[in-house]
gemmi code that builds the backbone of each chain (N, CA, C; Angstrom):
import gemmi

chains = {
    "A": [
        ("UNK", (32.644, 47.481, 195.748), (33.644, 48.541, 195.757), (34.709, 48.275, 194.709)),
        ("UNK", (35.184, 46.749, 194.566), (36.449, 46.407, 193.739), (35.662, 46.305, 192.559)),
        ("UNK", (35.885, 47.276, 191.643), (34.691, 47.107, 189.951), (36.584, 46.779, 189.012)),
        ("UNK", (37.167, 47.071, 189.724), (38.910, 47.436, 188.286), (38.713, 46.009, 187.810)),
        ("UNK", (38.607, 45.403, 186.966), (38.810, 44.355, 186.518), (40.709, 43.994, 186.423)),
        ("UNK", (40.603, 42.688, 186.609), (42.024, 42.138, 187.190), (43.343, 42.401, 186.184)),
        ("UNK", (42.439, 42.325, 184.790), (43.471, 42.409, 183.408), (43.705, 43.618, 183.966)),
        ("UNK", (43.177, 45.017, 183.775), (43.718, 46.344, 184.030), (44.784, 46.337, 185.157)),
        ("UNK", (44.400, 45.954, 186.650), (45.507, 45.847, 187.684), (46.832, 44.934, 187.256)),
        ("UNK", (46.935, 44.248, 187.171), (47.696, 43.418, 186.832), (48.396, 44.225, 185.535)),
        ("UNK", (48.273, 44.603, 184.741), (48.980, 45.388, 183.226), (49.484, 46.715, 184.617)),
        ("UNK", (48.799, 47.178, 185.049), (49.196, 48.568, 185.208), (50.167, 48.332, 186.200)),
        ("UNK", (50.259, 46.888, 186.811), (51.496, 46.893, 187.830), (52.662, 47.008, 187.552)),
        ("UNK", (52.661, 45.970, 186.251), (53.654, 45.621, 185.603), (54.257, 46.511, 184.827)),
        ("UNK", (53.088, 47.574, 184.300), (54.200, 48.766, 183.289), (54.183, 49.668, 184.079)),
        ("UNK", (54.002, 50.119, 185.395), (54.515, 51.216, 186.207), (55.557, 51.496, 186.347)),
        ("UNK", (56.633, 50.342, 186.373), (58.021, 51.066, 186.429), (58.690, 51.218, 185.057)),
        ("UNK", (57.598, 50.420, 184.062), (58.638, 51.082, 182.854), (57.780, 52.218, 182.625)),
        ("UNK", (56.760, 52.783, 183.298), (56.113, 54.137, 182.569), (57.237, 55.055, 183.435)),
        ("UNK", (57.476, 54.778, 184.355), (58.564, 55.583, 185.467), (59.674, 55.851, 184.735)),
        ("UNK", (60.247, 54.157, 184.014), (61.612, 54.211, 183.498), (61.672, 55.412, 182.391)),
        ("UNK", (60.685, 55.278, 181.735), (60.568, 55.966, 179.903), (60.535, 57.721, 180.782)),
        ("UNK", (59.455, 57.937, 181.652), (59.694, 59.609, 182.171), (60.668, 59.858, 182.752)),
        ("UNK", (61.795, 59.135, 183.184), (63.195, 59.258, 184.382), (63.892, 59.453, 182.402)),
        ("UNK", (63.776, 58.951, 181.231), (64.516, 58.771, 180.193), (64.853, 59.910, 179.378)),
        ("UNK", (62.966, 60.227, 178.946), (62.752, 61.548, 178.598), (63.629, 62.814, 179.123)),
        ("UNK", (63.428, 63.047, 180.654), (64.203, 63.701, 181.281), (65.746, 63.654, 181.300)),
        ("UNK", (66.308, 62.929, 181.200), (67.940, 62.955, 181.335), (68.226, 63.057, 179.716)),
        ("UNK", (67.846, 62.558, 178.766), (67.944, 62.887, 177.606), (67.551, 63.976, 176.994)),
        ("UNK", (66.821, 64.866, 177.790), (66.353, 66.010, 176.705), (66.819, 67.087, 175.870)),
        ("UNK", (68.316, 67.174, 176.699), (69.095, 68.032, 176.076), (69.456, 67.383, 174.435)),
        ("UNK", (69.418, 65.795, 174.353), (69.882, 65.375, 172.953), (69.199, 65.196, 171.610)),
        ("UNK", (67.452, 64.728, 172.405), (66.623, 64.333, 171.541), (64.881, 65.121, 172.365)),
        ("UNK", (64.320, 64.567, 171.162), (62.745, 65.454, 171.863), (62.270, 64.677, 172.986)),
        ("UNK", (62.089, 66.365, 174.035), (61.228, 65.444, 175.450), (62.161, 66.906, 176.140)),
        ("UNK", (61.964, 66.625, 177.215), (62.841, 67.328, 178.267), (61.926, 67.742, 179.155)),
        ("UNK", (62.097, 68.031, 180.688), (61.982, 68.237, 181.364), (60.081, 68.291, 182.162)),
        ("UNK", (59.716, 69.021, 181.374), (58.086, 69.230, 181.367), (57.838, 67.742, 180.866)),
        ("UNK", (57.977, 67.459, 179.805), (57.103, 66.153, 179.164), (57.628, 65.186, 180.117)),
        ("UNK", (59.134, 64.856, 180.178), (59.003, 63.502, 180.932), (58.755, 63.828, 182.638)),
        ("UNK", (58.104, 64.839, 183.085), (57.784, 64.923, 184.302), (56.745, 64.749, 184.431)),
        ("UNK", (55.229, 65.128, 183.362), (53.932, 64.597, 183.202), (54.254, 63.445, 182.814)),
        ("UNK", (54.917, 62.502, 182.753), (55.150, 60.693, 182.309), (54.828, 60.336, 183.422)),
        ("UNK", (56.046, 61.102, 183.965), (56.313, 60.486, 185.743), (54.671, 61.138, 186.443)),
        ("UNK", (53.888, 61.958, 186.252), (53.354, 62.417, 186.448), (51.557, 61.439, 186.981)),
        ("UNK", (51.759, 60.939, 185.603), (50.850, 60.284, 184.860), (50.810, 58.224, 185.147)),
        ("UNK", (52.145, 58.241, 185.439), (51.936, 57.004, 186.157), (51.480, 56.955, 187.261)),
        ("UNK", (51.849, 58.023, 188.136), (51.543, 57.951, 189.626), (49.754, 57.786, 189.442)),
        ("UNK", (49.048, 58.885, 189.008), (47.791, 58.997, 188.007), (47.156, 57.411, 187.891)),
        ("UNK", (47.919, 56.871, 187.143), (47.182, 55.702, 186.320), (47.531, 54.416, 187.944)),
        ("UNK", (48.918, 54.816, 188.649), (48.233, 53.626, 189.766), (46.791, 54.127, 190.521)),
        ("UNK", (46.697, 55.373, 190.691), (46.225, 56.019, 191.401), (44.882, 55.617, 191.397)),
        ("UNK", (44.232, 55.317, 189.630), (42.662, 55.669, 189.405), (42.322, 53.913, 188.840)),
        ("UNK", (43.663, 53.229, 189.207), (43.179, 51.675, 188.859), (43.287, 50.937, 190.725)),
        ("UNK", (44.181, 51.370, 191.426), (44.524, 50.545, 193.000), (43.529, 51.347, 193.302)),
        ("UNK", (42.991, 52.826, 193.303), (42.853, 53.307, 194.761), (43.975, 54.296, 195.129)),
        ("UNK", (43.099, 55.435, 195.621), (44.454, 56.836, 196.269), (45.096, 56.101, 197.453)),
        ("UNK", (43.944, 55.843, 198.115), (44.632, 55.026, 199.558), (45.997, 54.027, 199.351)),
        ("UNK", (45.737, 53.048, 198.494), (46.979, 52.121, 198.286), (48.377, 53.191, 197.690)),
        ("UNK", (47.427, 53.673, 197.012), (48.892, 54.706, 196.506), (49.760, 55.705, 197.146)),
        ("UNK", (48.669, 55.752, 198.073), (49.333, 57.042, 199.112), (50.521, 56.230, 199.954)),
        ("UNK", (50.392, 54.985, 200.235), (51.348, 54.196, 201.238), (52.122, 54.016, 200.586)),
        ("UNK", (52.676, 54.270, 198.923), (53.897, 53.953, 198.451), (54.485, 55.490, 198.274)),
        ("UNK", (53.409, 56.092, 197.592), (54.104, 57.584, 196.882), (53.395, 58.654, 198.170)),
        ("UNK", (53.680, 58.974, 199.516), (53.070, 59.817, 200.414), (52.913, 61.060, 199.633)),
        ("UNK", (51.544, 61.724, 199.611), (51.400, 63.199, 199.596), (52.495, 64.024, 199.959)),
        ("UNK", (52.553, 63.802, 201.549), (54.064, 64.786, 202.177), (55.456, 64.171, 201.170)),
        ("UNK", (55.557, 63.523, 201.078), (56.979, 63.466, 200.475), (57.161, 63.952, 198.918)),
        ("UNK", (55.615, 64.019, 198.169), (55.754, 64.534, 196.827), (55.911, 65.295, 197.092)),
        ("UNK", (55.139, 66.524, 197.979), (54.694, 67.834, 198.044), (56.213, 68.753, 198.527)),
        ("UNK", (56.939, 67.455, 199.416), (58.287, 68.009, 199.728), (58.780, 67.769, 198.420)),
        ("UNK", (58.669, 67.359, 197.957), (59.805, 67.121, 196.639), (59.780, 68.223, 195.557)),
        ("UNK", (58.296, 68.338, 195.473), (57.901, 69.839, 194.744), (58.460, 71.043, 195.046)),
        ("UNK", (58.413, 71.209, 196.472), (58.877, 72.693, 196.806), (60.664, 72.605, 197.109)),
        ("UNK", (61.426, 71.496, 197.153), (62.888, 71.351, 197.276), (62.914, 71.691, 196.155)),
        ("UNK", (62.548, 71.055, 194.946), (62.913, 71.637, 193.435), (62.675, 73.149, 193.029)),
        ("UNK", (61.366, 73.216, 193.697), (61.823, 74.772, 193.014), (62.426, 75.526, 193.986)),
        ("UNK", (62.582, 75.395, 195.378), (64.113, 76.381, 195.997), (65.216, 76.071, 195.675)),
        ("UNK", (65.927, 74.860, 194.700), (66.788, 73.980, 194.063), (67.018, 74.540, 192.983)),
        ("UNK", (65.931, 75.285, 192.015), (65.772, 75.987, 191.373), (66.635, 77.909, 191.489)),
        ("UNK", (65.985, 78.097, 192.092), (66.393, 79.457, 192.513), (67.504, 79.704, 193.083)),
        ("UNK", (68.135, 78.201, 193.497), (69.762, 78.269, 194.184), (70.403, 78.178, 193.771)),
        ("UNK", (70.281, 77.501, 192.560), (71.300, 77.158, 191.504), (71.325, 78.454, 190.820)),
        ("UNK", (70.127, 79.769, 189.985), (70.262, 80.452, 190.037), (71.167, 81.629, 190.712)),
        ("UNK", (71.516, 81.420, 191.812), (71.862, 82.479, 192.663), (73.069, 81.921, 192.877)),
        ("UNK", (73.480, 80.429, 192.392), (74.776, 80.573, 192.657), (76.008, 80.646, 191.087)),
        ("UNK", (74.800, 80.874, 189.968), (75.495, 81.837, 189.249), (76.132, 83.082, 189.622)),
        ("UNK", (75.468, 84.038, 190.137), (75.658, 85.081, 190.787), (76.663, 85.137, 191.267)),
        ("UNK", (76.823, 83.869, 192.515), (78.063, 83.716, 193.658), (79.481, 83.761, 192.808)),
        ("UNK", (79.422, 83.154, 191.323), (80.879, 82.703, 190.813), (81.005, 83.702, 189.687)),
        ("UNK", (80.311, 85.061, 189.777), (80.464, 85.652, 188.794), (80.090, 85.994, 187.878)),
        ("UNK", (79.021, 85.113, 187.257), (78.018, 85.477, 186.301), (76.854, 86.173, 186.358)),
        ("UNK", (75.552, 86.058, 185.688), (74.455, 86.640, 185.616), (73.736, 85.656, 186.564)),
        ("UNK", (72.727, 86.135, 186.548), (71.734, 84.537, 187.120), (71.350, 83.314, 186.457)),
        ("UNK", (71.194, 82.361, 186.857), (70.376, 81.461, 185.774), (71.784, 81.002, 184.734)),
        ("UNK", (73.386, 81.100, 184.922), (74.304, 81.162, 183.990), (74.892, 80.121, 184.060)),
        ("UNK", (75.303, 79.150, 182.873), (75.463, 77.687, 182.941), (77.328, 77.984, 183.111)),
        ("UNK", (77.409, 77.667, 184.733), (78.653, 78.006, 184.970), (79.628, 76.318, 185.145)),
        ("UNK", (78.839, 74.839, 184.653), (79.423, 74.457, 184.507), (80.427, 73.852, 183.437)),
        ("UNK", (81.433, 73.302, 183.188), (82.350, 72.715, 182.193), (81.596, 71.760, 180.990)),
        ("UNK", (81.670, 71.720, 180.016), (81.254, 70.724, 178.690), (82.083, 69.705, 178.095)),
        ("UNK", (81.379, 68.628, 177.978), (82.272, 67.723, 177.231), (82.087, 67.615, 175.743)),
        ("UNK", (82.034, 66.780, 175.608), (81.508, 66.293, 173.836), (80.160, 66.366, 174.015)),
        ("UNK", (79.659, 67.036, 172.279), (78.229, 66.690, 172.155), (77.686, 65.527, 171.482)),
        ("UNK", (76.588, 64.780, 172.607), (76.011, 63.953, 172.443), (76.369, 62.645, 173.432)),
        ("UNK", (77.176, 63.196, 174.538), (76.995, 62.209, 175.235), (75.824, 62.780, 176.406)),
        ("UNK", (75.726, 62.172, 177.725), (74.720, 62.727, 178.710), (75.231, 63.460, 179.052)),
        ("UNK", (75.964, 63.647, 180.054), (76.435, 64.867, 181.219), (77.074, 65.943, 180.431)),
        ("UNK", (76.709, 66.693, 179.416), (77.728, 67.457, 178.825), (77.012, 68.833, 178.791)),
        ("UNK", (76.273, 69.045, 179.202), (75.698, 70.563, 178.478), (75.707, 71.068, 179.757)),
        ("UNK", (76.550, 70.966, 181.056), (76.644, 71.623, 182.107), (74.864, 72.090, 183.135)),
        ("UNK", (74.698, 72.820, 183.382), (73.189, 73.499, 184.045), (71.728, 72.290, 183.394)),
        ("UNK", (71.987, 71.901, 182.069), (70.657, 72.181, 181.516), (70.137, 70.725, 181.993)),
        ("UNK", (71.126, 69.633, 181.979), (70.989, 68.820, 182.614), (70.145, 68.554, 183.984)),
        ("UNK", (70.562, 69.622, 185.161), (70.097, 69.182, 186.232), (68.688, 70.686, 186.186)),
        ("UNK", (69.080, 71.506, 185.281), (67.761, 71.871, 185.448), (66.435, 71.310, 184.678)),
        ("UNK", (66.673, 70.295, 184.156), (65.988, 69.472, 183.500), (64.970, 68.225, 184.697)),
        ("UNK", (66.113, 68.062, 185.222), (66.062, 67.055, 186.535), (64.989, 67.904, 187.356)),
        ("UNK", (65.618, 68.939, 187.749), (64.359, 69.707, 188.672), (63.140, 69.950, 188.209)),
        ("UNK", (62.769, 70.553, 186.958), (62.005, 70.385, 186.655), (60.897, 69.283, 186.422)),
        ("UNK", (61.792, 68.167, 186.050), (60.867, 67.074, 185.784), (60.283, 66.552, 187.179)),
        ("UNK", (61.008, 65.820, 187.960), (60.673, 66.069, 189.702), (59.374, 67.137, 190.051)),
        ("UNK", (59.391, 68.232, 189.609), (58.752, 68.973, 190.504), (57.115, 68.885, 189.640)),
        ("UNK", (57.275, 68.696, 188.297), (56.212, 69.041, 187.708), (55.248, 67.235, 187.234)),
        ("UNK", (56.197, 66.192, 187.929), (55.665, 65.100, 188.273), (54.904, 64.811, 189.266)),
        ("UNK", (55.847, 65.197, 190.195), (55.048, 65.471, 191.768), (53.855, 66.084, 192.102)),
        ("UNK", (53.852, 67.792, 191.094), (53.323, 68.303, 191.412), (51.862, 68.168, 190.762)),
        ("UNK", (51.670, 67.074, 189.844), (50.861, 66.973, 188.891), (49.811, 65.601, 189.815)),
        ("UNK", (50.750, 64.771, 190.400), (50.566, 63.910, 190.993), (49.804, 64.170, 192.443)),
        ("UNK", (50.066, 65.237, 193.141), (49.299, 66.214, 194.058), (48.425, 66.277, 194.188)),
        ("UNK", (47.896, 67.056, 192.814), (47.305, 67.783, 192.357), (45.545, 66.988, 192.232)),
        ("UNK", (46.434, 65.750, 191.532), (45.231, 64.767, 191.290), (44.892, 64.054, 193.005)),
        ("UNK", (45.743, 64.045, 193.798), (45.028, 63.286, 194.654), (44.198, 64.127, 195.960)),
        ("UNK", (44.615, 65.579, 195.690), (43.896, 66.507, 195.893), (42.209, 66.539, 195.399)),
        ("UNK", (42.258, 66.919, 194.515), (41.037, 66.294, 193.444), (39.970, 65.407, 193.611)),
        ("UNK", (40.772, 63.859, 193.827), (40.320, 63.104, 194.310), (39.648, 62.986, 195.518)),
        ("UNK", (40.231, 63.506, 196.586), (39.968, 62.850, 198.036), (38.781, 64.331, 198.269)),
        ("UNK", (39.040, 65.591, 197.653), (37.803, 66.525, 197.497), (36.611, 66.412, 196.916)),
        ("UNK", (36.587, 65.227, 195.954), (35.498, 64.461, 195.328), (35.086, 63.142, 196.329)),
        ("UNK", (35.876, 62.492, 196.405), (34.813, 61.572, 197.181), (34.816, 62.125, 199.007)),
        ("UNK", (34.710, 63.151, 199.140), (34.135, 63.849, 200.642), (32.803, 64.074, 200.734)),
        ("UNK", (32.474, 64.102, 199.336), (31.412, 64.975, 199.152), (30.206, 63.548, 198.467)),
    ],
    "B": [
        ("UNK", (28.510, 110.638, 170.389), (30.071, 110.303, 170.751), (29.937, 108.655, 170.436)),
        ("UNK", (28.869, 107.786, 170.428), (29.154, 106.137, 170.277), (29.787, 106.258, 168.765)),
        ("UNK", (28.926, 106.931, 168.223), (29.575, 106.783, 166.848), (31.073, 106.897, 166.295)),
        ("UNK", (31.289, 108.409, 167.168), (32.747, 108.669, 167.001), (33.990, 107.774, 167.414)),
        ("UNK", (33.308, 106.963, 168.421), (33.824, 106.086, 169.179), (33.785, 104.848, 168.155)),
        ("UNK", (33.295, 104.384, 168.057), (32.622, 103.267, 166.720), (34.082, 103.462, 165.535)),
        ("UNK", (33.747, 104.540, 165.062), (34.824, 104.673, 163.892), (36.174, 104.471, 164.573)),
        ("UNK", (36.532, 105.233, 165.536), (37.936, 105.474, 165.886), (38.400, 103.719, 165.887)),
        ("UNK", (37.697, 102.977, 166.744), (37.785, 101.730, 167.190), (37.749, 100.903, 165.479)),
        ("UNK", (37.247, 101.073, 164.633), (37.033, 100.858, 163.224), (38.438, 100.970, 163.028)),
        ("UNK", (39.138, 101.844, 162.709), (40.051, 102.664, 161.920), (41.056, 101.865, 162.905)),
        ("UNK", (41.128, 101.693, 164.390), (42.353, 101.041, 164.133), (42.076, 99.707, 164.269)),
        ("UNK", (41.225, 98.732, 164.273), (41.491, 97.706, 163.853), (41.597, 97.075, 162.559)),
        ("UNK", (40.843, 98.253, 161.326), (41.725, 97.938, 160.403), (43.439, 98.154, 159.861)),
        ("UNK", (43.847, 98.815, 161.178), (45.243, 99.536, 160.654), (45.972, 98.051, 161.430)),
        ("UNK", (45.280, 97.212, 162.450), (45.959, 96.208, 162.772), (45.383, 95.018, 161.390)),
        ("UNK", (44.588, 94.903, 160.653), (44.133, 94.306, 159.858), (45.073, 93.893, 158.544)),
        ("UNK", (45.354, 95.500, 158.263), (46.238, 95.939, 156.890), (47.990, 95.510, 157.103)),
        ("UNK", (47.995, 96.209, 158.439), (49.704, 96.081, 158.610), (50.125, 95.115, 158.087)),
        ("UNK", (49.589, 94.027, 158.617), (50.712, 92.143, 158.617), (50.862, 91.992, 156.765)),
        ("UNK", (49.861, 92.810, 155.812), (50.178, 92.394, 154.654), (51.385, 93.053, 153.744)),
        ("UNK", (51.676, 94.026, 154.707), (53.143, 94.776, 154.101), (54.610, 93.535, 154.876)),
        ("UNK", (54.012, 92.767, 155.556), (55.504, 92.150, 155.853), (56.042, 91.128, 155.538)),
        ("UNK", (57.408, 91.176, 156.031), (58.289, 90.712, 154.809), (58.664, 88.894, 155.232)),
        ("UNK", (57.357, 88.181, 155.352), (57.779, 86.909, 155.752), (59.302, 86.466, 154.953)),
        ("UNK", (59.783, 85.114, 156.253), (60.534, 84.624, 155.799), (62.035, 85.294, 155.952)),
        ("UNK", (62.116, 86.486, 156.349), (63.304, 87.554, 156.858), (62.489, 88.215, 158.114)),
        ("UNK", (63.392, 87.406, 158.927), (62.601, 88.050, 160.317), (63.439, 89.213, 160.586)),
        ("UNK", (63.053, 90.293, 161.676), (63.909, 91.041, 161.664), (64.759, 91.229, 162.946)),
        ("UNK", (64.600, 90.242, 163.563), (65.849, 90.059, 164.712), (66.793, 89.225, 163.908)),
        ("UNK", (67.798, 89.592, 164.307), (68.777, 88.105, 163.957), (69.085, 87.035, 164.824)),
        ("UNK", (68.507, 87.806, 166.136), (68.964, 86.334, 167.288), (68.795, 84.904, 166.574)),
        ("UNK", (67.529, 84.526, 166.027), (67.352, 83.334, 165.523), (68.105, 82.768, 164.859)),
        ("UNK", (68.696, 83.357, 163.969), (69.892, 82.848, 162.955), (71.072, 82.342, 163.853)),
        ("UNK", (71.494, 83.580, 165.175), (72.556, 83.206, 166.091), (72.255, 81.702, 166.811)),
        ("UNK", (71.200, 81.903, 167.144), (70.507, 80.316, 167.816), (71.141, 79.187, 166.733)),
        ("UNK", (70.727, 79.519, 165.848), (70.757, 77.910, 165.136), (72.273, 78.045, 164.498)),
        ("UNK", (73.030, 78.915, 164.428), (74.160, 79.006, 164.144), (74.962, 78.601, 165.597)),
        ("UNK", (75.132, 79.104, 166.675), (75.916, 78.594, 167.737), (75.384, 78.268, 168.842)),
        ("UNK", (74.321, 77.435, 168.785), (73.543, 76.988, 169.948), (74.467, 75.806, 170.407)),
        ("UNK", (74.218, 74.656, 169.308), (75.497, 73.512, 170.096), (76.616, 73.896, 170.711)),
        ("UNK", (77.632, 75.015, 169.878), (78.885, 75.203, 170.347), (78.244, 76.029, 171.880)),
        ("UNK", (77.433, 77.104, 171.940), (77.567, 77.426, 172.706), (76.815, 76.713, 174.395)),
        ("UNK", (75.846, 75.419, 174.217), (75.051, 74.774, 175.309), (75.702, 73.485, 175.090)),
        ("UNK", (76.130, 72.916, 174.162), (76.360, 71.831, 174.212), (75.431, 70.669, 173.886)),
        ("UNK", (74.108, 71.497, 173.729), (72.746, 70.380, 173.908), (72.019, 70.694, 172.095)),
        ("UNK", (72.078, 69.124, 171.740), (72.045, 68.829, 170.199), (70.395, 69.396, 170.343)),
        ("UNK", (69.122, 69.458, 171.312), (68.088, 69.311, 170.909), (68.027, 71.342, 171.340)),
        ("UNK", (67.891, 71.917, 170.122), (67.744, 73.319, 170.051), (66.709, 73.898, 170.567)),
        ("UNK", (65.531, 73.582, 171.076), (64.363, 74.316, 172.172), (65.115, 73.535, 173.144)),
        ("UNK", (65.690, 73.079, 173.803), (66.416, 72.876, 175.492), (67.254, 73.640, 175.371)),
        ("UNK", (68.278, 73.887, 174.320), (69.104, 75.018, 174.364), (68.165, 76.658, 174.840)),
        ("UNK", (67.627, 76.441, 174.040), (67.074, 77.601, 174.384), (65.921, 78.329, 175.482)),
        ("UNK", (65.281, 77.046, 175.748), (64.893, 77.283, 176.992), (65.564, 76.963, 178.004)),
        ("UNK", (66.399, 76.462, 178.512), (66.998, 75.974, 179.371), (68.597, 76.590, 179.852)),
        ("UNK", (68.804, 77.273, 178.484), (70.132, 78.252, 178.454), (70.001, 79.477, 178.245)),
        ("UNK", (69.871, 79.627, 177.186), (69.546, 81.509, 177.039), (68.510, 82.058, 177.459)),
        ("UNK", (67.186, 81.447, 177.657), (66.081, 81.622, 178.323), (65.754, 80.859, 179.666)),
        ("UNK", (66.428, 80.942, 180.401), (66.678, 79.735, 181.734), (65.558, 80.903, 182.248)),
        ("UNK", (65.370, 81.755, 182.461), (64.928, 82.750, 183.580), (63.321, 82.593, 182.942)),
        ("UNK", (63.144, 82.591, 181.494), (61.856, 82.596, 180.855), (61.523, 81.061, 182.287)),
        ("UNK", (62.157, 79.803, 181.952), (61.402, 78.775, 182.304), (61.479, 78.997, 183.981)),
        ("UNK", (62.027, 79.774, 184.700), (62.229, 79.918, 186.352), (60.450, 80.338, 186.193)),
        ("UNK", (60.468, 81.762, 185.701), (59.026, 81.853, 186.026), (57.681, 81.082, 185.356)),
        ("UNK", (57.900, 80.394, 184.448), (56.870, 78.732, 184.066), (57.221, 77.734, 184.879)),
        ("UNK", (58.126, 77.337, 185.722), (58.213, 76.329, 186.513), (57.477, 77.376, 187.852)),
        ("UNK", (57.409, 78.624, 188.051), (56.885, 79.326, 189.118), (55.384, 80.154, 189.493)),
        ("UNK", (54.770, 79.756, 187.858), (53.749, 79.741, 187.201), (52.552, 78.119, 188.316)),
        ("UNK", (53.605, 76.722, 187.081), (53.187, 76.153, 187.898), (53.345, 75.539, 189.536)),
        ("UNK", (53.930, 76.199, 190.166), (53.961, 76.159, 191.374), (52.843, 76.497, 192.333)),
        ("UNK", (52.333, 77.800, 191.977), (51.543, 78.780, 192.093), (50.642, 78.013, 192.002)),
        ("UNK", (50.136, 77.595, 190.807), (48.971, 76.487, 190.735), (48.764, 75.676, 191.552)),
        ("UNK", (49.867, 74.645, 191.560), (49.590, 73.455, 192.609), (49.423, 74.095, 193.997)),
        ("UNK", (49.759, 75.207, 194.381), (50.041, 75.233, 195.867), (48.465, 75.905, 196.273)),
        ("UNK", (47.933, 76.490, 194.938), (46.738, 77.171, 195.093), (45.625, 75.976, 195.029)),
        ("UNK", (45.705, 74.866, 194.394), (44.482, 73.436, 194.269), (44.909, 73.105, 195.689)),
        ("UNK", (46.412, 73.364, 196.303), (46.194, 73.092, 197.834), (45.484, 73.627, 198.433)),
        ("UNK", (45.490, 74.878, 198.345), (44.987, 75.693, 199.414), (43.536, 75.904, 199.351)),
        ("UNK", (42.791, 75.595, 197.959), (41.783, 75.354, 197.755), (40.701, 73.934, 198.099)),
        ("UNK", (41.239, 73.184, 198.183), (40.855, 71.682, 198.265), (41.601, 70.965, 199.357)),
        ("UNK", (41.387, 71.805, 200.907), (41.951, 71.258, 202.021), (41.263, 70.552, 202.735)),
        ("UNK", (41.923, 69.100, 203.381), (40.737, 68.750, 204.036), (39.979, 69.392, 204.864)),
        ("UNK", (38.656, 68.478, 205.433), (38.118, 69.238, 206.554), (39.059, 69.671, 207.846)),
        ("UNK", (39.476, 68.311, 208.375), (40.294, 69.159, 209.521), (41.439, 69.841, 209.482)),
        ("UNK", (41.692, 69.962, 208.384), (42.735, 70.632, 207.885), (41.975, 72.523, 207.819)),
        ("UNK", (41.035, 72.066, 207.522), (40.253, 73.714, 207.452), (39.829, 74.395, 208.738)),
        ("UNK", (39.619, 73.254, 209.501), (39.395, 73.465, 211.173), (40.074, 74.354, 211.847)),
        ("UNK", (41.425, 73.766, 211.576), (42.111, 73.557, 212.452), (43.385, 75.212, 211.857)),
        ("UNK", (42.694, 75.300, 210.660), (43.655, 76.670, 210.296), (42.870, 78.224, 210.677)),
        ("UNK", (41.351, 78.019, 211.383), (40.311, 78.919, 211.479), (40.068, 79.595, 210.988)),
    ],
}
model = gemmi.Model(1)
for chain_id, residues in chains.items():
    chain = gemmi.Chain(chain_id)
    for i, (resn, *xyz) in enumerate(residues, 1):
        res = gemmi.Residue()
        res.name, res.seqid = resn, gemmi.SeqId(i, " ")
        for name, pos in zip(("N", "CA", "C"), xyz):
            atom = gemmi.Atom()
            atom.name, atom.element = name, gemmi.Element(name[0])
            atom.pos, atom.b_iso = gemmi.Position(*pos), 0.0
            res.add_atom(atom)
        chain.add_residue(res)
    model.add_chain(chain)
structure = gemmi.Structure()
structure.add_model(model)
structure.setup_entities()
């Protein structure tokens, strides 16, 4: 059953949290430099992925649960649509970056795009991550 | 009538054929674009100009691509459920 050879497990343990770190990076930076939201959420996406198809879904499922991605997916996008709507609440259009700016080029400055960056990346990590272990566990049933 | 049909279908795909060589690359004819790259920083704050723009002036474009893929994932759910999961929904 165990065919992963040890070099592969062992590498993929060790760069999982910097494949995590670099897609959590992508994402909070995207407003400054290339990447944002989509790309570093397939990072995050793609690690879960690569523990996934070197441990085993099973081992992976006891760290990263199905239910808790799948919640994480659908909080982001009603997270999504609230933040939307609470443009609305303060006066604006929908979707309207109703918060304050600082200087450009530090992090927190471009008000909305920031955390809709965040949601996005979250949801389209998770949801990518799902997706595959969906996949998976429908393939080996059969 | 195939024939007549034949030509008509002829005639305008060369009229979509011909058009693009009368235009005037290089002068687009919206100006939004120019506004983009002229006050995108001042106006988002965000140095990387496609996050400005998807993420600010087009926030609603990416609501329905983040709702696009939603749709997806929730549909490989609903497609690829377990067994007792299929049981048990009758």
């Amino acid at each position: 059953m165990d065919k992963t050879s040890s070099i592969v497990k062992i590498f993929t343990r060790k760069l999982f949290p910097f494949i995590l770190l670099f897609g959590c990076y992508l994402i909070s930076f995207g407003h400054l430099s290339p990447g944002g939201g989509f790309q570093g959420g397939v990072i995050l996406g793609s690690a879960i992925i690569l523990l996934g198809l070197v441990e085993g879904v099973k081992v992976t499922e006891k760290r990263f649960g199905e239910e808790f991605l799948s919640l994480t997916k659908n909080i982001g996008m009603l997270f999504f649509i609230l933040i939307g709507f609470t443009g609305i609440g303060l006066g604006y259009f929908f979707l309207s970056d109703f918060l304050p700016r600082g200087d450009v080029g530090s992090v927190p400055n471009t008000g909305l795009i920031l955390f809709l960056n965040l949601i996005i990346g979250f949801m389209v990590g998770t949801g990518i991550a799902v997706i595959f272990y969906r996949i998976v566990r429908h393939g080996s049933e059969e | 009538m195939n024939r007549i049909l034949a030509v008509v279908i002829l005639i305008i795909l060369g009229f979509f054929l011909i058009s693009p060589l009368n235009l005037d690359f290089g002068h687009p004819q919206l100006g939004v674009s120019q506004y983009y790259i002229n006050y995108g920083v001042v106006d988002t704050g965000a140095s990387n100009m496609v996050t400005a723009i998807y993420l600010n002036y087009r926030a609603y474009d990416t609501l329905g691509e983040a709702t696009v893929f939603f749709a997806s994932a929730l549909g490989v759910f609903m497609l690829l459920r377990r067994e007792e999961e299929r049981n048990s929904d009758g």
